[in-house]
C-alpha positions as CSV (number, residue, x, y, z in Angstrom):
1,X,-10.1,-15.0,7.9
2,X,-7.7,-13.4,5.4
3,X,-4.2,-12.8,6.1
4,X,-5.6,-8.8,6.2
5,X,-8.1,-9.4,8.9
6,X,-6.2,-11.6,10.8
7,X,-2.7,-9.4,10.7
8,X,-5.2,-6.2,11.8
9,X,-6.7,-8.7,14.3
10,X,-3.5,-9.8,16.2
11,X,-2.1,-5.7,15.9
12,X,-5.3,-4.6,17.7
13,X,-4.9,-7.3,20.2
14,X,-1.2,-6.1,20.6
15,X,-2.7,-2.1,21.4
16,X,-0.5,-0.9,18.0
17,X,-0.9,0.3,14.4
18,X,-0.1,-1.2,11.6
19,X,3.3,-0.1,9.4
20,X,2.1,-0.3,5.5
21,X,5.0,-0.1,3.7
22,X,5.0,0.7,-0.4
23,X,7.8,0.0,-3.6
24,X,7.4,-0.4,-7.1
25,X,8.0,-3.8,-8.3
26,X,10.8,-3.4,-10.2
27,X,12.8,-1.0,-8.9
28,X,15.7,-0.3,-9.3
29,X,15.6,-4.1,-11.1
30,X,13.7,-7.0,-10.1
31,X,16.4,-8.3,-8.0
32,X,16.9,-5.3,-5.7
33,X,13.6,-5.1,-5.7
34,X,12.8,-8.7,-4.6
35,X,15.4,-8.6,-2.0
36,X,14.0,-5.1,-0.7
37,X,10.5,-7.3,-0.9
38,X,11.7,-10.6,1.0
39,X,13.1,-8.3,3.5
40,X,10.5,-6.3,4.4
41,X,8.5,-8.3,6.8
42,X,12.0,-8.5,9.1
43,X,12.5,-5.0,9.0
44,X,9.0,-4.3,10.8
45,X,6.6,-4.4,7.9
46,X,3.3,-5.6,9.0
47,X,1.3,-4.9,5.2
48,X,3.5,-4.2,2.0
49,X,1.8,-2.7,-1.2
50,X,3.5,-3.7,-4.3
51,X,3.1,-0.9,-6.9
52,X,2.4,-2.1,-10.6
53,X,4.3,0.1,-12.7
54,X,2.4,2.0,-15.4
55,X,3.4,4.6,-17.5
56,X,1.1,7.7,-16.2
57,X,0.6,6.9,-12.3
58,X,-1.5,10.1,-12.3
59,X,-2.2,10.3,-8.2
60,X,1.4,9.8,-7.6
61,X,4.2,12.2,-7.0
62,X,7.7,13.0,-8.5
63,X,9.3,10.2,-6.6
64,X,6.6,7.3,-7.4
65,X,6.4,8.7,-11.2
66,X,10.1,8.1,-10.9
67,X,10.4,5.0,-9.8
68,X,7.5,3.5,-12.3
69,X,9.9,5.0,-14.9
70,X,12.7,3.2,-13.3
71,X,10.7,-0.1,-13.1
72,X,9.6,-0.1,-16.6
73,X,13.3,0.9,-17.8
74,X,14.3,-2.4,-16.7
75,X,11.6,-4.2,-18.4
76,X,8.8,-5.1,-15.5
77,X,5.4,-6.2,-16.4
78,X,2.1,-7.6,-15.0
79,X,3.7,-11.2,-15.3
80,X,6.8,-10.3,-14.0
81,X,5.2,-8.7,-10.8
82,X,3.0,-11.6,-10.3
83,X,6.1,-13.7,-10.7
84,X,7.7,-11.5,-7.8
85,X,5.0,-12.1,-5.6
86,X,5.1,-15.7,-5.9
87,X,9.0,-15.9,-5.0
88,X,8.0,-13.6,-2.0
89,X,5.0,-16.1,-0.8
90,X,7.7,-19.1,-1.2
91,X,9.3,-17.9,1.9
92,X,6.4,-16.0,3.7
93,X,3.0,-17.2,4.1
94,X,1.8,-14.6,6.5
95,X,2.6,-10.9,5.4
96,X,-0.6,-9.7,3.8
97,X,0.8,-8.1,0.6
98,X,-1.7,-6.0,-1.6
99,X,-1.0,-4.4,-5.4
100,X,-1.6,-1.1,-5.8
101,X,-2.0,1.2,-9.1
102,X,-4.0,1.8,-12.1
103,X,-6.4,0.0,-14.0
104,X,-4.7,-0.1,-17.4
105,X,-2.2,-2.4,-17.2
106,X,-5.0,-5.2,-15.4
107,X,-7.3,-4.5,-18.2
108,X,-4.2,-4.7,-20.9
109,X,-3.4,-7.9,-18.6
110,X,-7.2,-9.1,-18.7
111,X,-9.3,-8.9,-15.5
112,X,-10.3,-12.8,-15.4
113,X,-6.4,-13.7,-16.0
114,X,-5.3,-10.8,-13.8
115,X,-7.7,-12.0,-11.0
116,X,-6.5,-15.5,-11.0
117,X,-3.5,-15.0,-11.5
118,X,-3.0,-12.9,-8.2
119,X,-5.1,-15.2,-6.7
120,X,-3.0,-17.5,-7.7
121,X,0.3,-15.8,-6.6
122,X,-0.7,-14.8,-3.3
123,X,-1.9,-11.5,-3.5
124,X,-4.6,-10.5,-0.8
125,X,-5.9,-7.3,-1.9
126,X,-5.9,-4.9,-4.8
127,X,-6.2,-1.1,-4.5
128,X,-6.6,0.7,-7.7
129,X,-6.6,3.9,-7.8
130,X,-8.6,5.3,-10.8
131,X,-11.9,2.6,-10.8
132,X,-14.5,4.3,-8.8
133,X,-17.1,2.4,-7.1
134,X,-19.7,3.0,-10.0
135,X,-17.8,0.4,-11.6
136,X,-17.4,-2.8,-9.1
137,X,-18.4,-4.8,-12.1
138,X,-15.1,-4.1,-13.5
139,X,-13.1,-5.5,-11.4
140,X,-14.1,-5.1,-7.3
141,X,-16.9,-7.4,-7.6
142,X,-14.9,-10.2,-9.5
143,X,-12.2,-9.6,-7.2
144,X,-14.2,-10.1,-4.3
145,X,-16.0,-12.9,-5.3
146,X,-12.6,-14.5,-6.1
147,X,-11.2,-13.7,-2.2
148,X,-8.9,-10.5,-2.7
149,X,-9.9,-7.7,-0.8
150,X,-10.4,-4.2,-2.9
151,X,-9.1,-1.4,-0.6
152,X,-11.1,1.9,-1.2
153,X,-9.7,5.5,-1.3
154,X,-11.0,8.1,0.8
155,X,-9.7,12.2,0.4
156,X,-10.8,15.2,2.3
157,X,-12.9,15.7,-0.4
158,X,-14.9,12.5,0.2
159,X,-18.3,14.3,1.8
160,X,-20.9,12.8,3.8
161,X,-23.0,11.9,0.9
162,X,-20.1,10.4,-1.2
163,X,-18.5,8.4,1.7
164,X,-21.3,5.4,1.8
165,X,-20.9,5.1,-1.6
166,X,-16.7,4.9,-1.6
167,X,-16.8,2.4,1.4
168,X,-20.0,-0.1,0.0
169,X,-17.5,-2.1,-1.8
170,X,-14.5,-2.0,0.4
171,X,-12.5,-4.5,2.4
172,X,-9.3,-5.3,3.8
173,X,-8.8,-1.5,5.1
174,X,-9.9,1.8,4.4
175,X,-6.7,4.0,2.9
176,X,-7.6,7.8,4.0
177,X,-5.5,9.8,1.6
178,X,-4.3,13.0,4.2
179,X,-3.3,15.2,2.0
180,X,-5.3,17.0,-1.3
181,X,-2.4,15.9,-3.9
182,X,-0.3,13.5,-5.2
183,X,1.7,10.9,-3.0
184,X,5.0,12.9,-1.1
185,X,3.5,16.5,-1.4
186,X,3.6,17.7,1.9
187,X,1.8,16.2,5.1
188,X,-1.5,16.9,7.2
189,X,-1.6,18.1,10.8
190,X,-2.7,15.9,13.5
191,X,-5.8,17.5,14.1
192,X,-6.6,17.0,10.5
193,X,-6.0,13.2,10.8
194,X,-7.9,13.0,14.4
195,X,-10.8,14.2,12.7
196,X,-10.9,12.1,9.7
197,X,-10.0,8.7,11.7
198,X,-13.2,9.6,13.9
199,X,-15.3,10.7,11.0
200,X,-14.4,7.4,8.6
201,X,-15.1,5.2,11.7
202,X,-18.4,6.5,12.0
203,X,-19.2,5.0,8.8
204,X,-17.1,1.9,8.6
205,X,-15.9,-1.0,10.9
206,X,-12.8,-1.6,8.4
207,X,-9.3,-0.7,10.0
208,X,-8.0,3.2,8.8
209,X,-4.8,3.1,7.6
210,X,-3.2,7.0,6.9
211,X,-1.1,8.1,3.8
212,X,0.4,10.4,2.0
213,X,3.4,12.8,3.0
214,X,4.4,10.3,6.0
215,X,8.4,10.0,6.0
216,X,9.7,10.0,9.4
217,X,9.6,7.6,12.4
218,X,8.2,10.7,14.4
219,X,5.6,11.4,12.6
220,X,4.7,8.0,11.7
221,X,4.7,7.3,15.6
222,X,2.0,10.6,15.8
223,X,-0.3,9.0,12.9
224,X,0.1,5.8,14.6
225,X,-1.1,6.6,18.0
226,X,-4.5,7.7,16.0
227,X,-5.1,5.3,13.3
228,X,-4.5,1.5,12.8
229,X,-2.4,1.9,10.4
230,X,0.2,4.3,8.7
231,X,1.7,3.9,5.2
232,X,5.1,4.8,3.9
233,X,5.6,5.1,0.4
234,X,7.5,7.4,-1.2
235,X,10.2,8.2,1.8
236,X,11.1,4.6,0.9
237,X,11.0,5.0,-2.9
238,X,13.6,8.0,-2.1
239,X,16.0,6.0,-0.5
240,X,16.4,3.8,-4.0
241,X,16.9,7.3,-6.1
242,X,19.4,8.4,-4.2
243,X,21.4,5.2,-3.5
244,X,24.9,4.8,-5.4
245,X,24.5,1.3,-5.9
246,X,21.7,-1.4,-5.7
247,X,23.4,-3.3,-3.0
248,X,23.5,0.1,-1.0
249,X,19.2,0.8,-2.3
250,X,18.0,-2.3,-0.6
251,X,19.8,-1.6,2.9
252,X,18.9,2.0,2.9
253,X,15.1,0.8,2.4
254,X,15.1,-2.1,4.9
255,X,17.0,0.5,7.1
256,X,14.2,3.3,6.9
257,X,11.7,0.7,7.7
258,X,13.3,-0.6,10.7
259,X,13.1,3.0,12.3
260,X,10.0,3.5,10.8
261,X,8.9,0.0,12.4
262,X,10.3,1.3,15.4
263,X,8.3,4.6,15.8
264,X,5.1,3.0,15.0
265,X,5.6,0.0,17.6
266,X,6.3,2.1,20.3
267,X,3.8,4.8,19.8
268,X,1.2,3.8,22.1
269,X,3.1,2.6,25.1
């Protein structure tokens, strides 16, 4: 089993969700940000995305665009991410950690060097937001083949007839994006995200993990008690912007995440 299935395999023998936790690699620098990485299984982490910062992160909000810019100020690249990963897997074997963003910079990369290379590094999946399904070839079927999991998007837009088509290529978990927008813009109701968890698991055995506008432990306790997993992303990111020193970034995010950890874990008790 991969460290995915396995991690969702123990949480659903434990009756709880799963806390998916994003950052940009990179920021504020690759130190903070490794130290916010290496941290964030202890804080209650039980997945971690890794964003790769590009230069037009199109699906993602003001705070995400910020922090890409942030990232990239300070130099990060493909190798350097790769490089983060592998200083994170020195010290934790277990964490399934995925990389998340856009297909430019893996293409600029190259997808055969790119794919073994994360292999490689210990990366377990890959979600990329703009390569639709019509072109697995690219890089999901590769990837695949190679043992990293491609997570798929679904929106409320994703109809009956599109659905099958989104989820034919997907493993790992099936991110449900919440919200019609870009990452931090505003939040779905509960009875929005009761219905999609029931509707996507008609169609799919893969965990559900919910995004998108999630930033307190409240309401990731409420998503949690419906979905297997809830991801935090840019409440995190926040916490680096408004920190007043890079000492102070990494505890305020490792701080969020043990609340957050704590409103997801005691959800469903």
């Amino acid at each position: 089993m991969s460290r995915l299935q396995t991690r969702f395999a123990e949480l659903k023998q434990a009756n709880r969700a799963a806390l998916v936790t994003f950052v940009t690699a990179g920021d504020p620098d690759y130190d903070a940000s490794l130290a916010i990485l290496k941290g964030l299984p202890e804080a209650g982490a039980d997945v971690i995305e890794l964003g790769m910062p590009f230069t037009d992160p199109m699906a993602d909000g003001p705070a995400i665009q910020l922090a890409n810019i942030r990232a990239l100020g300070g130099k990060q690249n493909m190798v350097k991410t790769l490089q983060m990963v592998r200083e994170f897997r020195a010290g934790n074997q277990d964490t399934p950690l995925v990389l998340m963003g856009y297909y430019n910079p893996i293409y600029a990369y190259g997808v055969a060097r790119f794919i073994a290379d994360a292999r490689e590094a210990g990366v377990d999946g890959l979600i990329v937001v703009d390569l639709p399904p019509e072109h697995n070839d690219e890089l999901c079927d590769p990837a695949q083949a190679a043992g990293l999991d491609f997570i798929r998007l679904t929106t409320p837009t994703t109809d009956d007839a599109r659905l099958p088509v989104v989820l034919a290529g997907s493993s790992g978990f099936v991110y449900y994006v919440s919200v019609a927008g870009v990452t931090g813009a505003g939040a779905a109701t509960l009875a929005h995200v009761e219905q999609a968890v029931a509707h996507l698991r008609r169609h799919t055995d893969l965990p559900v993990c919910i995004g998108f506008g999630i930033r307190s432990p409240e309401h990731a306790a409420s998503v949690a008690r419906l979905a297997d997993g809830v991801v935090v992303g840019s409440a995190l990111v926040d916490r680096i912007a408004k920190a007043a020193s890079k000492e102070q970034a990494v505890g305020d995010v490792l701080g969020l995440c043990r609340e957050l950890a704590e409103g997801v874990r005691g959800a469903r008790r």
